[in-house]
C-alpha positions as CSV (number, residue, x, y, z in Angstrom):
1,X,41.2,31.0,-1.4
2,X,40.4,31.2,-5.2
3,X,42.2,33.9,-7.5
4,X,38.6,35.3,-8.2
5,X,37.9,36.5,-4.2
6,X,41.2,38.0,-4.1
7,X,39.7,40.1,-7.2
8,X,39.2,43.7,-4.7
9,X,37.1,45.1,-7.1
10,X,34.8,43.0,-10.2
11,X,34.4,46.7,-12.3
12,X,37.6,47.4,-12.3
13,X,38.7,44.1,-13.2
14,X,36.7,43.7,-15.7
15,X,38.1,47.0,-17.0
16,X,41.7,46.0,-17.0
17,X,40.2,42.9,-19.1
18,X,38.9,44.5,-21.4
19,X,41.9,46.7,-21.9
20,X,44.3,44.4,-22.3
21,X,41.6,42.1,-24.9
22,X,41.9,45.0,-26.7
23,X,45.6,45.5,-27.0
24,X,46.5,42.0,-27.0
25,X,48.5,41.7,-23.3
26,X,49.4,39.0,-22.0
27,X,51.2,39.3,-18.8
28,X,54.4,37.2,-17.8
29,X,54.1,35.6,-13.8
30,X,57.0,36.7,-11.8
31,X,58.5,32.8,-11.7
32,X,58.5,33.3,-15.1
33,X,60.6,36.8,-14.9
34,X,63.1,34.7,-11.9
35,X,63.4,32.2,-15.2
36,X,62.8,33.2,-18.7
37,X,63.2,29.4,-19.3
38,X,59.4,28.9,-18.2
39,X,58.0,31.1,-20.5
40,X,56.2,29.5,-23.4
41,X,58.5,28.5,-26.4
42,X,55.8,30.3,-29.1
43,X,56.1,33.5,-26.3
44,X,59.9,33.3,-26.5
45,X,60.6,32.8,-30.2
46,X,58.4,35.5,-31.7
47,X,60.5,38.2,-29.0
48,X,62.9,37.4,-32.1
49,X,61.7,39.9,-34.2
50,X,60.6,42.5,-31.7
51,X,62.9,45.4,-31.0
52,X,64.0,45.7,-27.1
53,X,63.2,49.2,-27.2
54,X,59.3,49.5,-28.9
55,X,56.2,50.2,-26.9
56,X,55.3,46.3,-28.0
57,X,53.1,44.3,-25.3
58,X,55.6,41.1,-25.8
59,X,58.5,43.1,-24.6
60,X,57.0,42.5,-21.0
61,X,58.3,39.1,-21.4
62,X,62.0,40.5,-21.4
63,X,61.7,42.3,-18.6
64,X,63.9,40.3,-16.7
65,X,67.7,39.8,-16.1
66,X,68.5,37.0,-18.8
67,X,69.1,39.3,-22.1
68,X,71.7,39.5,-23.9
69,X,74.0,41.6,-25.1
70,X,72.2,42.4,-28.0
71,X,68.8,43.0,-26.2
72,X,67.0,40.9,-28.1
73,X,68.3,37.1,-27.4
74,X,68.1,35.2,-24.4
75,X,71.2,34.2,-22.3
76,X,71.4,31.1,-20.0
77,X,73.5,33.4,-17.2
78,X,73.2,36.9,-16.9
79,X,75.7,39.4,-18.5
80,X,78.2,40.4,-16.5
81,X,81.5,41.5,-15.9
82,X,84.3,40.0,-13.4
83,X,86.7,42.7,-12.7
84,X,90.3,41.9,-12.8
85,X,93.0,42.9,-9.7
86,X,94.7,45.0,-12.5
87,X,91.3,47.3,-12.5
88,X,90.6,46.8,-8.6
89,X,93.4,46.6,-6.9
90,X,92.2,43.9,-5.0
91,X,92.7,39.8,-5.4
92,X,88.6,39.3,-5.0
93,X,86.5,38.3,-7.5
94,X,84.2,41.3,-7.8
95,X,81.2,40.6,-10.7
96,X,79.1,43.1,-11.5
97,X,75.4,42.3,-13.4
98,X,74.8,44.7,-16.1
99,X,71.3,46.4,-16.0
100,X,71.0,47.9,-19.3
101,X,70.3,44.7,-21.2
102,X,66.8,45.4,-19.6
103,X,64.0,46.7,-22.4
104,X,62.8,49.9,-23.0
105,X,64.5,51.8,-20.4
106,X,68.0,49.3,-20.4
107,X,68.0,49.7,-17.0
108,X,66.8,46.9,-14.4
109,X,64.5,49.7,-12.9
110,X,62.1,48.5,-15.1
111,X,61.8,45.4,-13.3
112,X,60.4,47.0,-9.9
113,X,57.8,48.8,-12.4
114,X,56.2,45.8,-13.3
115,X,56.4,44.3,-10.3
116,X,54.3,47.7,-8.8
117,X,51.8,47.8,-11.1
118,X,51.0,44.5,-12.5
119,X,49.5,42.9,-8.9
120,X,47.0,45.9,-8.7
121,X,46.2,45.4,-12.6
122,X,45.5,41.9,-11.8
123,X,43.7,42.5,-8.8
124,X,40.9,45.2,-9.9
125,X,43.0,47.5,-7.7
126,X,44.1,49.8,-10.9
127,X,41.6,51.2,-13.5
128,X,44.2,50.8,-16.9
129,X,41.3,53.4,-18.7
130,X,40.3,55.9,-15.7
131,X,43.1,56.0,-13.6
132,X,46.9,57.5,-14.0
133,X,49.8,55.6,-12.5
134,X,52.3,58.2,-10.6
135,X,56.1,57.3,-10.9
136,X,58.0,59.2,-8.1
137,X,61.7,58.8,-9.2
138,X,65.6,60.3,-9.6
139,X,64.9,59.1,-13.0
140,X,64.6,55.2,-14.2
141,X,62.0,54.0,-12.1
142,X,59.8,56.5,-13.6
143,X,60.9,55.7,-17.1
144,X,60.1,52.5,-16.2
145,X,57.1,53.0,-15.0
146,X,56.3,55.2,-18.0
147,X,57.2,52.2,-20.4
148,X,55.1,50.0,-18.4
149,X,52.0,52.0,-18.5
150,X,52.4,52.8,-22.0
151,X,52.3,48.9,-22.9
152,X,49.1,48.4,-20.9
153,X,47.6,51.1,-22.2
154,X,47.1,52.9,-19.4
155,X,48.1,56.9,-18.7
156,X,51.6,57.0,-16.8
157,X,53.3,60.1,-15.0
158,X,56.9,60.7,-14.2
159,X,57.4,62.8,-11.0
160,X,61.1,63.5,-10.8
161,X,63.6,66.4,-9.9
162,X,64.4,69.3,-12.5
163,X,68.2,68.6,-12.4
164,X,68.9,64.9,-13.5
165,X,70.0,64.2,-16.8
166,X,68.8,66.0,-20.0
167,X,68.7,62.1,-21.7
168,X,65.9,61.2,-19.1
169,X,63.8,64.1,-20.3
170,X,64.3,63.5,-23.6
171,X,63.4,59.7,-23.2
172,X,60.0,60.7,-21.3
173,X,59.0,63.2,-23.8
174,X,59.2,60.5,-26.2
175,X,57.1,57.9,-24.2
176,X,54.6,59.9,-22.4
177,X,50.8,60.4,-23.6
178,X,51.0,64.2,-22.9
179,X,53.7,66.2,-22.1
180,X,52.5,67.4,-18.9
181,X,52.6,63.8,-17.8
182,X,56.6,64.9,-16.7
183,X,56.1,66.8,-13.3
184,X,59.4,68.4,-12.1
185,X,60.1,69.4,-8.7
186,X,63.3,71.5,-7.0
187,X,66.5,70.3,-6.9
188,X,68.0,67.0,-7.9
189,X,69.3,63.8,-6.8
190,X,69.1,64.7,-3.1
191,X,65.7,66.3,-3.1
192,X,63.5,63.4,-2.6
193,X,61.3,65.0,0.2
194,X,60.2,67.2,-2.5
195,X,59.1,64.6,-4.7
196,X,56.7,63.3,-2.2
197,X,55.2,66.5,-1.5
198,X,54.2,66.8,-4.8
199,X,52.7,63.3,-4.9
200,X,51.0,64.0,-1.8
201,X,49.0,66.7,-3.8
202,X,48.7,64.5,-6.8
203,X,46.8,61.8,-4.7
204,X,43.9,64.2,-3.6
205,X,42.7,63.2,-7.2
206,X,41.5,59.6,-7.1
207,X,42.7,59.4,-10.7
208,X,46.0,59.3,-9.5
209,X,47.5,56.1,-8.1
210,X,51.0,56.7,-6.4
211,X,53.1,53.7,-7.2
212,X,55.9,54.8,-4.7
213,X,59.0,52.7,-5.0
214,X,60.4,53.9,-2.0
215,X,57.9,52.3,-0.1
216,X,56.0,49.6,-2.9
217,X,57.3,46.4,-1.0
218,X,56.5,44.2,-5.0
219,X,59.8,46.5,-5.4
220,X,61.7,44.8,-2.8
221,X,59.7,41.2,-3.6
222,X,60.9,41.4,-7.1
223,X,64.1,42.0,-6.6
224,X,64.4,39.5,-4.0
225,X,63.0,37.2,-6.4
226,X,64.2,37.7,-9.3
227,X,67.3,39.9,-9.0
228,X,68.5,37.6,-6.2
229,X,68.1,34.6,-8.5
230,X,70.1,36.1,-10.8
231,X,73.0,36.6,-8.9
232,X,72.6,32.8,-7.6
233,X,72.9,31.9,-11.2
234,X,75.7,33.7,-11.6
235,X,77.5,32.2,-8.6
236,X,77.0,28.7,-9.5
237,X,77.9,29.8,-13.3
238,X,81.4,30.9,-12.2
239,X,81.7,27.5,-9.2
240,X,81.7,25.2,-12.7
241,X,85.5,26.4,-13.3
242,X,85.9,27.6,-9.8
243,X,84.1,25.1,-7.0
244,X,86.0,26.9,-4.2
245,X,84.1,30.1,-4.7
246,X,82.2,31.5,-1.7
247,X,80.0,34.6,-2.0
248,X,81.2,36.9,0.5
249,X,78.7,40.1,0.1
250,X,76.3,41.8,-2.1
251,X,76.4,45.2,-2.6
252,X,74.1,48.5,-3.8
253,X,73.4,51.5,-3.5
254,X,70.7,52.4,-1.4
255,X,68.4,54.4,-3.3
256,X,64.7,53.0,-3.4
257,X,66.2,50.2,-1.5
258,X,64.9,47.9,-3.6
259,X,68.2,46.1,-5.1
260,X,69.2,45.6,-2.1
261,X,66.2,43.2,-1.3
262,X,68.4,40.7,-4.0
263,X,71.0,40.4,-0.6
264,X,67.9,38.9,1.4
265,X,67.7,36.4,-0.8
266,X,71.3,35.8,-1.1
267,X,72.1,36.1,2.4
268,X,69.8,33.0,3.2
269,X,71.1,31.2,0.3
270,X,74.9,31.2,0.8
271,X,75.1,33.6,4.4
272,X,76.5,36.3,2.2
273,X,76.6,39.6,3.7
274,X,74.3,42.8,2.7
275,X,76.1,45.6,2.1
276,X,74.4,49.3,1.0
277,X,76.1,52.0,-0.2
278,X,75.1,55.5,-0.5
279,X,76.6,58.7,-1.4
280,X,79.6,60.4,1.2
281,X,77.9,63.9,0.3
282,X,74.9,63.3,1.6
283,X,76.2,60.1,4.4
284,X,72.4,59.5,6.1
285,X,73.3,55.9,7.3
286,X,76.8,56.4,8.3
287,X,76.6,59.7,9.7
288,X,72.5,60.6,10.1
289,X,73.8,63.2,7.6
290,X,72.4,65.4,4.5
291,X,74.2,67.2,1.4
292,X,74.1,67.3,-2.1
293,X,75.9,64.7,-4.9
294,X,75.5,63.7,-8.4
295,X,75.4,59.9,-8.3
296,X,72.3,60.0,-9.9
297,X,70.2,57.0,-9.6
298,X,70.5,57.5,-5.5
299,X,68.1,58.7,-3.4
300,X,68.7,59.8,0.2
301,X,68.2,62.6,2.8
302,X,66.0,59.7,4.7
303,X,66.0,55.4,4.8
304,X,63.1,53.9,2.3
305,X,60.2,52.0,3.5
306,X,61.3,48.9,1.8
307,X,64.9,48.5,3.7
308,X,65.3,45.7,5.8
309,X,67.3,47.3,7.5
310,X,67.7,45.4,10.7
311,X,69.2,42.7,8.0
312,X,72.0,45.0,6.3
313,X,75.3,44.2,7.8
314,X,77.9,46.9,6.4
315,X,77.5,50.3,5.1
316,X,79.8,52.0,2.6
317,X,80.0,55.7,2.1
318,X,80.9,57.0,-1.5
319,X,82.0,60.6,-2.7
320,X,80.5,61.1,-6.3
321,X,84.4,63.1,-7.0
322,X,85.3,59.2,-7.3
323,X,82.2,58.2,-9.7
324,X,82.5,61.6,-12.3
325,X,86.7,60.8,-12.4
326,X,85.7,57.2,-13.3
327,X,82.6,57.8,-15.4
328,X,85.2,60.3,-17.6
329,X,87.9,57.8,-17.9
330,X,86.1,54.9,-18.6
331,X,83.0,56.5,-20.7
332,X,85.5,58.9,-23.1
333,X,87.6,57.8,-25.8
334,X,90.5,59.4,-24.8
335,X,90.1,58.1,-21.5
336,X,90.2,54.6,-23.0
337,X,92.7,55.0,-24.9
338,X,95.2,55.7,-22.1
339,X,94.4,52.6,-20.5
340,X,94.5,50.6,-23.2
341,X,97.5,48.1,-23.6
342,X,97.9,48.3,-19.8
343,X,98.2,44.5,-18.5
344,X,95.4,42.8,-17.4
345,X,93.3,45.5,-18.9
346,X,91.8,43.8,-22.2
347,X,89.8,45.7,-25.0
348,X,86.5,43.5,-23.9
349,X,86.6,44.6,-20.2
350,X,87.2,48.3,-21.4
351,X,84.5,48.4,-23.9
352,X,82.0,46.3,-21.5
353,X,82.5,49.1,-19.0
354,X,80.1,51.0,-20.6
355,X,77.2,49.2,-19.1
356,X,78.3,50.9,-15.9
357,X,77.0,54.0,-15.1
358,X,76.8,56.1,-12.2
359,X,75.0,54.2,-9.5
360,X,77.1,51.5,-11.2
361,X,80.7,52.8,-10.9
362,X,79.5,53.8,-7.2
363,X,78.6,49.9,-6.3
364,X,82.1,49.1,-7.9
365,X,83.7,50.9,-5.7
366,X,82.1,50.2,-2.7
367,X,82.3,46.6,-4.0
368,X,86.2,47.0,-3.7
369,X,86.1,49.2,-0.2
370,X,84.1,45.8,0.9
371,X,86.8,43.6,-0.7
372,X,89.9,46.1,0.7
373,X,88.0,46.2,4.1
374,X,87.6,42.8,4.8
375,X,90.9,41.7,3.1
376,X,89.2,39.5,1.0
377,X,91.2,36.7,-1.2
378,X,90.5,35.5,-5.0
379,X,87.8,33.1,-3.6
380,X,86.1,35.3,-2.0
381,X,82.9,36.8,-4.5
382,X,81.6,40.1,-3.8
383,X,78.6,40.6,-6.4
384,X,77.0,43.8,-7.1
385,X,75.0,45.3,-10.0
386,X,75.0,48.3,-12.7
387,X,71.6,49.6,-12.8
388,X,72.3,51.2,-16.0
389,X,74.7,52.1,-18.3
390,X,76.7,55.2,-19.4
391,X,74.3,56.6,-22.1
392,X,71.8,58.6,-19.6
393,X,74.8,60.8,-18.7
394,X,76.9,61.9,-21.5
395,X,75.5,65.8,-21.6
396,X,77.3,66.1,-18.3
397,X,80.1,64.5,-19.3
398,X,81.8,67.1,-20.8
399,X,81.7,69.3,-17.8
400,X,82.9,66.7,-15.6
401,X,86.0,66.2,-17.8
402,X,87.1,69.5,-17.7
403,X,86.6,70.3,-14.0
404,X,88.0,67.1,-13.2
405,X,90.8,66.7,-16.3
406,X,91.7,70.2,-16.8
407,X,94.8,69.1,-18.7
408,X,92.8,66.6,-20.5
409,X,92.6,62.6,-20.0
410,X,96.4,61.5,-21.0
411,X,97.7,58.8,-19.6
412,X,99.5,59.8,-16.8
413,X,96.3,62.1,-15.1
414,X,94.2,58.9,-15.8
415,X,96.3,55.9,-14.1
416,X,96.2,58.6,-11.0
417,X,92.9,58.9,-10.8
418,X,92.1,55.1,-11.3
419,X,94.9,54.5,-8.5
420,X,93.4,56.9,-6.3
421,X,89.9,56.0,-7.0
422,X,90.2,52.3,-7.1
423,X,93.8,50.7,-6.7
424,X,94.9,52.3,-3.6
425,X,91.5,53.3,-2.2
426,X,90.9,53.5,1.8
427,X,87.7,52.1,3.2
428,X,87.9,54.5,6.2
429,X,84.1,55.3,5.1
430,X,83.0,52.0,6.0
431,X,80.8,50.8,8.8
432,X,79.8,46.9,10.0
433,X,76.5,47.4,11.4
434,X,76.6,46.4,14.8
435,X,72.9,46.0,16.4
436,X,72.9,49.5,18.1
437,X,74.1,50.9,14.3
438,X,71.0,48.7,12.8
439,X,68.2,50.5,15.3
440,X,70.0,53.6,14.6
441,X,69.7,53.5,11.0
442,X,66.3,51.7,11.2
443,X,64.6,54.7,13.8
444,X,65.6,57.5,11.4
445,X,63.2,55.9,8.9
446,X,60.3,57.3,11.7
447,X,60.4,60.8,10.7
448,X,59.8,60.1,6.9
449,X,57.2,57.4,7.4
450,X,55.5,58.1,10.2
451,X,55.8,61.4,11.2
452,X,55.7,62.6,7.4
453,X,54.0,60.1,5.5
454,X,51.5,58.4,7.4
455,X,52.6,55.2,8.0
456,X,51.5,53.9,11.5
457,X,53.8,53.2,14.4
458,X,52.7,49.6,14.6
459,X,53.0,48.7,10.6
460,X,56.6,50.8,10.2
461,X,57.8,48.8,13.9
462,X,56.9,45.2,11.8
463,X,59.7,45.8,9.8
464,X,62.3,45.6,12.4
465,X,61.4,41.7,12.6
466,X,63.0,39.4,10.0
467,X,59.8,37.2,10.0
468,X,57.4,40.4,9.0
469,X,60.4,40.1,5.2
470,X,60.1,36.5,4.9
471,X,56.2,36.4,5.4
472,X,56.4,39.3,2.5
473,X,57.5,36.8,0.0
474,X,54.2,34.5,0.1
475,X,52.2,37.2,-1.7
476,X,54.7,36.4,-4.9
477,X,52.6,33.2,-5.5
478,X,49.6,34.7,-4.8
479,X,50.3,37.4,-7.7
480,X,51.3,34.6,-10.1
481,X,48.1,32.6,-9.3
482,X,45.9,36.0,-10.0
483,X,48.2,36.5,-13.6
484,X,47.3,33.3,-14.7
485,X,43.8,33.8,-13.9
486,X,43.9,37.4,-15.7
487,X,45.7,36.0,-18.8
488,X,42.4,33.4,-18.9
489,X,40.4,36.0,-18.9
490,X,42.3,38.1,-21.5
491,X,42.1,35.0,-24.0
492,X,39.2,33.1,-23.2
493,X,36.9,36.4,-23.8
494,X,35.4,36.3,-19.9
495,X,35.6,38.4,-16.9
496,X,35.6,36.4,-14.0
């Protein structure tokens, strides 16, 4: 079949042509995304003098996990961090991928964007001039979606809670067409029914397309791809001083679900174990359980679409007390300072730390509870990710501190906390899936999708089957085949 009768709609199409003519797009393939190294050498060089963070057509080709520290060159492994026992208090190697090299939003959330929107751009499935892209979030999918819509020119809407982080609402309002292009609905980072509600109402207009990450499988697909290369590269990286290395689990929190889609890929590769994480206050795998918590970048209260489940092998619960006492020592200057000088704690680790925010911190230490569980050794690699880093949080810093510090960060309050937190943490609010625990977790996802949502019994039951995953990733070459195509068009002045 020819990229041209996978083309759903020729008007449309031609639409998104002409748009992206106009603006000068180009779009990168996702095998270019899973390797930076394949994009064109003219592509790559002129990224030089483009800043990570402009609204600039070009910055699509950085979406991806190979930036450096600076933002703006491009690394041969991924950043990272490998935590040392001193930090853990655990002999495993526990490496953690840092997400806010990413453009725009720095935060790998961008990533699932693209990978939403570009396929339905490139298929005459989204209208870049009449139609608005919807971004249901807790916050940086929707920036990112925001930033990717702004690039191709098209209208983009942030549907998030009223209580995340002033720094999100203060980075949309910068990056949105209109102002009224930020919905809000009640509550925070547990209220995701309510953000589906409102998109529900938002769809009755067909100039709304809801790009739902919580159920967009390109979200799982990318990450898959791309994310789960990443950590490959990253393995084989750290085998060239250390052959005897063997990736034991990867680890994230739940949220969209989409991260998690890297331990697919990771668990065919090397037979590592999938492990998700989500918050203690709210425990819906562990416990079928509901609350309220702050690690924000987490959604919960019900299981995404886009888990494969019925391939997740452990589930970790975390108490967002443990991620606000890390985020104020390790994002404060005076909790710095009382760790500094401490042995095996070196100024670079401390001052790389803050590329870890919330969601971050909260896959650290489940990444340890994994590692302590398990009683993992120094060859054993758990990997894990920090979707962002600490800069979308500091207005609730300050409160945190003083709940949490009231006597302030000195040292001795601080090595407590990091003992408690870290060092001498239990894992009693961990779980190895056992088959049962799997359908369990799996059948809760009926109430959201199907009863709620619309899905139908027959395409939500697909998912329990390993083969249904697998068969998803044949549509990536199929996406690449119709970008190509599209960038022909773009260039050569046609429209199929």
């Amino acid at each position: 079949m020819s990229s041209a009768e996978r083309i759903v709609d020729q008007r449309v199409y031609g639409r998104a042509v002409a748009r992206c003519r106009e603006l000068g797009i180009v779009l990168p393939t996702f095998s270019e995304l899973a390797d930076p190294s394949r994009i064109d050498g003219e592509v790559r060089a002129a990224l030089a003098g483009i800043d990570p963070d402009a609204p600039d057509p070009r910055n699509l080709f950085r979406v991806h996990w190979y930036n450096g520290a600076d933002r703006r060159s491009l690394v041969g492994v991924p950043d990272h961090i490998v935590l040392p026992p001193a930090l853990t208090g655990v002999p495993a190697t526990i490496v953690v991928a840092l997400g806010d090299r990413f453009p725009m939003i720095g935060a790998h959330k961008v990533l699932a964007a693209y990978a939403c929107l570009a396929p339905r751009l490139v298929s005459g499935m989204f209208d870049p001039i009449g139609q608005r892209a919807v971004w249901p979030s807790t916050g940086n999918y929707c920036r990112g979606g925001v930033a990717i819509s702004r690039i191709l020119g098209c209208r983009g809407v942030a549907v998030l809670p009223e209580d995340m982080s002033s720094e999100r609402f203060a980075w949309l309002r910068q990056w949105v067409a209109d102002p009224a292009d930020v919905i809000t609905t009640p509550g925070g980072e547990s209220n995701v029914r309510e953000i589906y509600d409102r998109c529900r109402l938002l769809a009755d207009d067909d100039r709304n397309v809801i790009l739902n990450q919580f159920a967009e499988y390109p979200n799982h697909l990318v990450h898959r791809l791309c994310t789960g290369g990443a950590m490959e590269r990253l393995v084989e990286h750290l085998r060239v001083e250390r052959p005897g290395l063997a990736p034991f689990a990867f680890v994230a929190t739940t949220g969209s679900a989409g991260t998690l889609g890297a331990g697919d890929h990771l668990k065919r590769r090397y037979g590592t174990r999938i492990v998700a994480a989500e918050p203690l206050e709210c425990a819906t795998m562990l416990r079928n359980g509901f609350g309220e918590h702050n690690i924000q970048g987490i959604g919960d209260k019900h299981i995404p679409l886009i888990h494969n489940v019925m391939n997740t092998d452990v589930v970790v619960a975390v108490s967002d007390r443990s991620t606000d006492r890390l985020d104020a020592i390790f994002h404060t200057e005076e909790g710095l300072e009382a760790l500094r000088g401490r042995p095996g704690l070196e100024p670079p680790l401390l001052a790389t730390m803050a590329s870890v925010g919330l969601s971050g911190l909260a896959n650290v230490v489940a990444a340890v509870a994994v590692a302590r569980h398990f009683e993992l050794g120094p060859e054993d690699v758990v990997l894990t990710v920090a979707t962002d880093g600490a800069a979308m949080y500091s207005s609730e810093r300050a409160k945190r501190v003083q709940r949490d510090f009231p006597q302030g960060l000195r040292e001795g309050p601080v090595l407590a906390v990091l003992g408690q937190e870290l060092q001498e943490a239990g894992h009693s609010e961990l779980l190895e899936l056992r088959h049962q625990d799997r359908t369990r977790i799996f059948n809760l996802g009926y109430f959201t999708w199907v009863e709620q949502q619309g899905v139908s019994l027959e395409a939500f039951e697909a998912r329990r089957q390993l083969a249904f995953w697998d068969g998803l990733m044949e549509q990536v070459a199929g996406w690449d085949e119709l970008i190509v195509e599209f960038n022909a068009q773009v260039r050569g002045g046609g429209t199929a």
